[in-house]
N, C-alpha and C positions, 0 to 999 in steps of 0.2 A: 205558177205555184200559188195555193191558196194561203189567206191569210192565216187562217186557221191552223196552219200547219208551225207558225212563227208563235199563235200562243199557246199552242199548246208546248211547242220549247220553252216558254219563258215556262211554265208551270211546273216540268221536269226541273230544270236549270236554278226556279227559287227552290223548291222541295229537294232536289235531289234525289227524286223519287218515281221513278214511273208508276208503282205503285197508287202512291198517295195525289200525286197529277191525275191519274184517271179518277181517283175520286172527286177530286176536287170538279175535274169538270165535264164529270156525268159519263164517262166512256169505258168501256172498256179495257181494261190492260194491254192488249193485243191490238186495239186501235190506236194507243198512243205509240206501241212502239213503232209500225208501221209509220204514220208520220211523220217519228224520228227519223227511219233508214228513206226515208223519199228525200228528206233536206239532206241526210249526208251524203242519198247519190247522186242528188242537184246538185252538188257545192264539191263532190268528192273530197271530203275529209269525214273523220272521224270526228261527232259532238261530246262524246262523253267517253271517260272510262271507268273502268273497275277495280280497284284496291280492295282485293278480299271482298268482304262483301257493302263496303261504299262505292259510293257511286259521285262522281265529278266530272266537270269540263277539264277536254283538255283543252289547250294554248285555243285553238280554232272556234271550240264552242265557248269560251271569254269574249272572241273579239264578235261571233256571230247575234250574243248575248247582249252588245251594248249596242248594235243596230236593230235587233231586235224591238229595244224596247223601245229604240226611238220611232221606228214605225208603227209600233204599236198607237204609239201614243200624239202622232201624228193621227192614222183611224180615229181616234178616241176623238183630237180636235176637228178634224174636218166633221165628224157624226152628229158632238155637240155645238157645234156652230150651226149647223143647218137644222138642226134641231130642238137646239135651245132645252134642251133636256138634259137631266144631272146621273145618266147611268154611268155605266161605265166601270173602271175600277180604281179604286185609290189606293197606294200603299204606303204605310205609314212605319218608318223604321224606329223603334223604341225602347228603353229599357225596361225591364221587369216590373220596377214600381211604378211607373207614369205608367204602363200597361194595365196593371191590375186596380192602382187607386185612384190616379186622374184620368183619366182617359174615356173609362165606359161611360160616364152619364154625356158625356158631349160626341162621341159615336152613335149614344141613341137621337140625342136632337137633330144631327145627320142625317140619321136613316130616316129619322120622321119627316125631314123637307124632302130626300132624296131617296124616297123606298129601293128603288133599281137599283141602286148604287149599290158596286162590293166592293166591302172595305177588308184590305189585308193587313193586318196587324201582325209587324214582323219583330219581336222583342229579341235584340241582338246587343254585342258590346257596342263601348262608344265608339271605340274606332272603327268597326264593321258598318255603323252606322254611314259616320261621316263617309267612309270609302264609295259608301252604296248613294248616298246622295250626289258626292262627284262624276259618279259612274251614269247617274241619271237610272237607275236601278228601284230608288224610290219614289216618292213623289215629295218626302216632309220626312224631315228628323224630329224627333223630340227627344231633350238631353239636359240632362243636370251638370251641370257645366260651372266652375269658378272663369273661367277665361276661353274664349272660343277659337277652339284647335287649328281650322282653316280656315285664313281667313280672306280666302280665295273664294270660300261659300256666301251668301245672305245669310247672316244669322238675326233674329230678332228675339229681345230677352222677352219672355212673358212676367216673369214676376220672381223674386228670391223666394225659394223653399229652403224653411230652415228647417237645419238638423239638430236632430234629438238625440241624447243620450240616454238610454232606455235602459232601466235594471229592476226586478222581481220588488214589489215593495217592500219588502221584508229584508233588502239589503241592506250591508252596513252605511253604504254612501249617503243611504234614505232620511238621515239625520238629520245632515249637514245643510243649511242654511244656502250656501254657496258651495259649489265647487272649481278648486282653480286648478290646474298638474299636474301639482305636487300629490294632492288627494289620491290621484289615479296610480301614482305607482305601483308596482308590483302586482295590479287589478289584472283580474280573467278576464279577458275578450273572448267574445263570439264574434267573428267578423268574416264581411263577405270575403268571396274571391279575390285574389290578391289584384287584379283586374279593372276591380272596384273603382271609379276616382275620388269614391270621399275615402274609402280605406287607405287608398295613398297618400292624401290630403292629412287626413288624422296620425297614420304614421310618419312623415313628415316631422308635423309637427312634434312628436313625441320626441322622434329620433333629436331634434335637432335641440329638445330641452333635457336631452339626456334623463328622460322616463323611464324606467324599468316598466316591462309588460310580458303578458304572456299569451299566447291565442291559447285557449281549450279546446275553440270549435272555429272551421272554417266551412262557413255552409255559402252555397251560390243564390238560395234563394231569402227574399222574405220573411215569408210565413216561416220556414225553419228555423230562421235566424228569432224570431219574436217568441215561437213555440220552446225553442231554447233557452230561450233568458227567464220566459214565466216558469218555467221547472226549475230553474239550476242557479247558481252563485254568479254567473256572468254578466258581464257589460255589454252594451253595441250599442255602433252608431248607427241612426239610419234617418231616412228624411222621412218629418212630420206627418205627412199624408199616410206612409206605410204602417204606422204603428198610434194614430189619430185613435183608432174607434177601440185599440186595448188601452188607453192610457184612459181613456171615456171609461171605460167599463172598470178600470181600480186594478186590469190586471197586471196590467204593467205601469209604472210610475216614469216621469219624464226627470232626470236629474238638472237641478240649478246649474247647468253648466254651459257656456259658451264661448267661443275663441274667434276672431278677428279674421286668422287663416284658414276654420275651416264653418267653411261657407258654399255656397251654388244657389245659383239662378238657375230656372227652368228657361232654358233657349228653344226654340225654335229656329230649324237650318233648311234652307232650299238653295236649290242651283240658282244662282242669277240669269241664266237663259233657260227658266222652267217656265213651261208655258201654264201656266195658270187656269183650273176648268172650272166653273161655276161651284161645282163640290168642294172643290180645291181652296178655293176662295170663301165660303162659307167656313170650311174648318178653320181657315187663318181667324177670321172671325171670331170665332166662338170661342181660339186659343186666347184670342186678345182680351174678350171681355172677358171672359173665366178670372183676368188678374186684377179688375174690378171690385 
């Protein structure tokens, strides 16, 4: 059985996508599924099925999925050992804003030591993350974290990202000197997915000082969340780096406000039996001096 036939699984298996799997890696539609029915009538089971029109592992292609990558990534170490070369691929599991705001400039200094290298940038929740690091599914979490979830994992903090309280400058809050709780009551929130951990974090908090609040808008991403406040009467929190370059430009104002419990460090999480590749090692790098 060739190898080939194991990554092109993992490529359906991350994507859930024959589709999008042959694009990724140059082939055919009709070659990856072939592939697929060779491994499941090597193994005789079924790898995937179909819910309408999703597509998922079943029970078989989970457990086929986490041997998978550890052979994969066994090839990877035996190739770069003998090789001393940084190709290969690296996946990096991450949320939305360390995706979009921290992340590209220290991907490009990557790709500039390590041209061959492909890097998968998988921006998922925090639990899907962590799940996916224990699974050995990625290779490196990055996570805004007050307290690190498993701690069954390696976690290493890079540095606190503080959060901002971001409103239109023209708000009424925009006055005030200081903001302490009491100010925020009965205030319009734009806030992320309930999903969130600093929405959780901040509601928390509210809840437990007996705040009156009201969401107007629950948006999943960022830029929504930012595009919404500079239009409209709302509030939100969000970390410094997502909302840096409108609060620079006057479009959005950062409010005098902070609190003790809500807070997050940028973590960094890997498996303690991760085999480490010269790439691999380079990004721990680059995360560490980044909090410099």
């Amino acid at each position: 059985m060739e190898l080939v036939y194991f990554q092109t699984f993992r490529e359906v298996a991350v994507r859930l996508s024959f589709t999008r799997a042959a694009e990724e890696l140059g082939y055919a539609q009709s070659s990856v599924t072939t592939q697929i029915q060779k491994l499941e009538k090597a193994y005789g089971v079924q790898l995937f099925e179909r819910y309408g029109r999703r597509l998922r592992l079943t029970s078989a292609g989970e457990e086929l999925l986490k041997i998978a990558v550890q052979m994969l990534e066994l090839y990877q170490q035996s190739k770069e050992m003998l090789t001393r070369q940084g190709g290969g691929t690296l996946s990096i599991g991450t949320i939305d804003s360390l995706a979009s705001y921290y992340l590209p400039p220290l991907i490009q200094q990557l790709r500039q030591k390590f041209p061959d290298l492909s890097i998968r940038l998988q921006p998922e929740r925090e639990t899907i993350i962590v799940n996916k690091v224990r699974e050995g599914e990625i290779d490196l979490g990055l996570l805004l974290e007050s307290k690190p979830p498993d701690p069954t994992l390696q976690w290493t903090k890079i540095k606190e990202e503080p959060l901002v309280l971001i409103a239109n400058p023209d708000h009424p809050l925009s006055i005030l000197d200081n903001i302490d709780l009491d100010h925020l009551s009965g205030a319009e929130w734009i806030m992320p997915e309930d999903s969130c951990n600093y929405r959780i974090m901040l509601e928390k908090v509210l809840r437990a000082k007996g705040i009156t609040y009201r969401i107007g808008l629950e948006l999943g991403n960022p830029e929504a969340i930012k595009r919404c406040v500079m239009a409209g009467s709302g509030i939100s929190l969000l970390p410094r780096m997502a909302a840096a370059e409108e609060i620079r430009r006057g479009e959005l104002i950062a409010l005098p406000f902070t609190h003790p419990e809500i807070r997050l460090d940028l973590q960094m999480v890997i498996h303690p039996k991760k085999w480490i590749s010269h790439s691999l090692q380079e990004l721990i790098e680059l995360l560490k001096s980044s909090s410099v």
